[in-house]
C-alpha positions, -999 to +999 in steps of 0.1 A: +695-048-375+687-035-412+696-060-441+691-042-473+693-042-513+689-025-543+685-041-576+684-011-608+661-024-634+656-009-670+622+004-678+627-018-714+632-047-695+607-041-671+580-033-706+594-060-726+594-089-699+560-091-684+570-114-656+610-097-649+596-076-617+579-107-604+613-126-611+639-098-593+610-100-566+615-135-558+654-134-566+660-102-539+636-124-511+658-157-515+691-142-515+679-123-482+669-153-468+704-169-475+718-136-463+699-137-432+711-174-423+747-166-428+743-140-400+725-157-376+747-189-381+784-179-387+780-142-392+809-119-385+811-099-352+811-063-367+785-045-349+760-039-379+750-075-383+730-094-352+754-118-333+755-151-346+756-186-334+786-193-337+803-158-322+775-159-291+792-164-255+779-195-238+774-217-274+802-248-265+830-261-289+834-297-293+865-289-315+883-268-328+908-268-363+892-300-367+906-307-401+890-330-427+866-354-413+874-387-404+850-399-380+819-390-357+844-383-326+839-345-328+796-345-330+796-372-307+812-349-282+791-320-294+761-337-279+779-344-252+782-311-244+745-304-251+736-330-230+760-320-202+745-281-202+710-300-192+692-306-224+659-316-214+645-324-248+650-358-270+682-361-293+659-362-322+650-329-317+686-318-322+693-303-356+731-307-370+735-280-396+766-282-420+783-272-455+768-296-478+806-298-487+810-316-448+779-329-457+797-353-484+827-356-463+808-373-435+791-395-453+825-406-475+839-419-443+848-454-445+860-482-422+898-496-423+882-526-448+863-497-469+828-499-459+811-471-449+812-464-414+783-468-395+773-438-371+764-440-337+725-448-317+733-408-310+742-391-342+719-415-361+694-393-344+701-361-355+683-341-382+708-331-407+701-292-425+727-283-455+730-246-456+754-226-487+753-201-460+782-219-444+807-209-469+846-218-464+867-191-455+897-177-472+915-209-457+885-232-469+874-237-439+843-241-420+823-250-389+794-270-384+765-266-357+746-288-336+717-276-310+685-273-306+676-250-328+643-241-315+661-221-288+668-196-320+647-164-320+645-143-347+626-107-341+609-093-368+602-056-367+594-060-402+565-087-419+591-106-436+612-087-463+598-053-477+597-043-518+591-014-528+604+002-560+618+040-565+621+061-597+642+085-587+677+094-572+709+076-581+729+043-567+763+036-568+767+001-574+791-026-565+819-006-596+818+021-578+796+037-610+771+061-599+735+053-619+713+084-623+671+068-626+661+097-642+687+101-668+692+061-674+656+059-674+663+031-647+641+022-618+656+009-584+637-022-570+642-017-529+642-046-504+650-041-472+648-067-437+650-059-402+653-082-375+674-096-346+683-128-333+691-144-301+702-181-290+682-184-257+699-209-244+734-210-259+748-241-239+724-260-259+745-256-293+779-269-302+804-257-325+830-278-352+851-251-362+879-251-387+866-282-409+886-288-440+880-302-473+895-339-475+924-342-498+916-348-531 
């Protein structure tokens, strides 16, 4: 799969600011990377992009239109579920990744007397990764993910993400407004990925799907 960008840069900027390629360079690598992650985590199933985590036969769902977070019932069973599909490894090896929106829900969670609410010998043992990759839908919604996340392989036919920069041609960018290099005297700094990804073994991952912000 090809993951690809073009970022048109002015030849005054690129004179006047000594450091502005180095900048764009280092801008176009970390929005890939958070481009990437979306599509191996929750990445829509539209044949371009590689199939994701959370659209992958096999992965299991430990709940779903779970609604705003109220307790550890629904990553509890999650590694259940793991557990169940013969994990052989430790539970500290598991990896819980979630909005850091969910993040703060989790943690808000209180008893009936208003203390915090303590989490169980098992999801005390869980790493915890916050990703703005998991973005709510158009329903503000999300899902969270809990597996073993070594079992994720990513094949890289490219070393990491390719620059290179072109001075001619044209782009049409995202106004549907054609820009001409030559005639703008505009160069186009290029960046392009390409790379797959596979769960290996999906029954070692568990989905929350259709979390919800808690009222405000």
């Amino acid at each position: 799969r090809a993951l690809k960008a073009i970022v048109p840069c002015s030849i005054e900027l690129l004179e006047d600011a000594e450091n502005a390629g180095q900048v764009i360079v280092e801008a176009l690598r970390a929005s890939m990377g958070v481009a990437l992650d979306r599509a191996a985590l929750v990445g829509d199933v539209d044949g371009a992009a590689p199939l994701s985590l959370l659209h992958t036969p096999g992965v299991n769902l430990a709940a779903a239109d779970a609604g705003a977070p109220t307790d550890y019932s629904h990553p509890r069973k999650a590694i259940e579920q793991i557990l169940a599909a013969n994990y052989s490894g430790d539970l500290s090896f598991l990896t819980w990744v979630l909005a850091p929106r969910d993040g703060a829900a989790y943690d808000a969670i209180c008893t009936g007397e208003g203390e915090p609410m303590p989490v169980s010998p098992w999801i005390a043992k869980l790493q915890r990764s916050y990703t703005t990759s998991i973005a709510p839908d158009g329903d503000g919604k999300t899902c969270s993910l809990i597996g073993d996340f070594s079992q994720m392989l990513f094949g890289m036919r490219t070393s990491g993400v390719a620059i290179r920069v072109i001075e001619g041609g044209s782009v049409v960018d995202e106004d549907g407004e054609t820009i001409h290099a030559p005639s703008t005297f505009t160069k186009f700094i290029c960046a392009h990925l390409r790379c797959d990804v596979l769960a290996m073994r999906p029954g070692w991952f568990s989905k929350i799907t259709g979390l919800e912000a808690p009222a405000a």
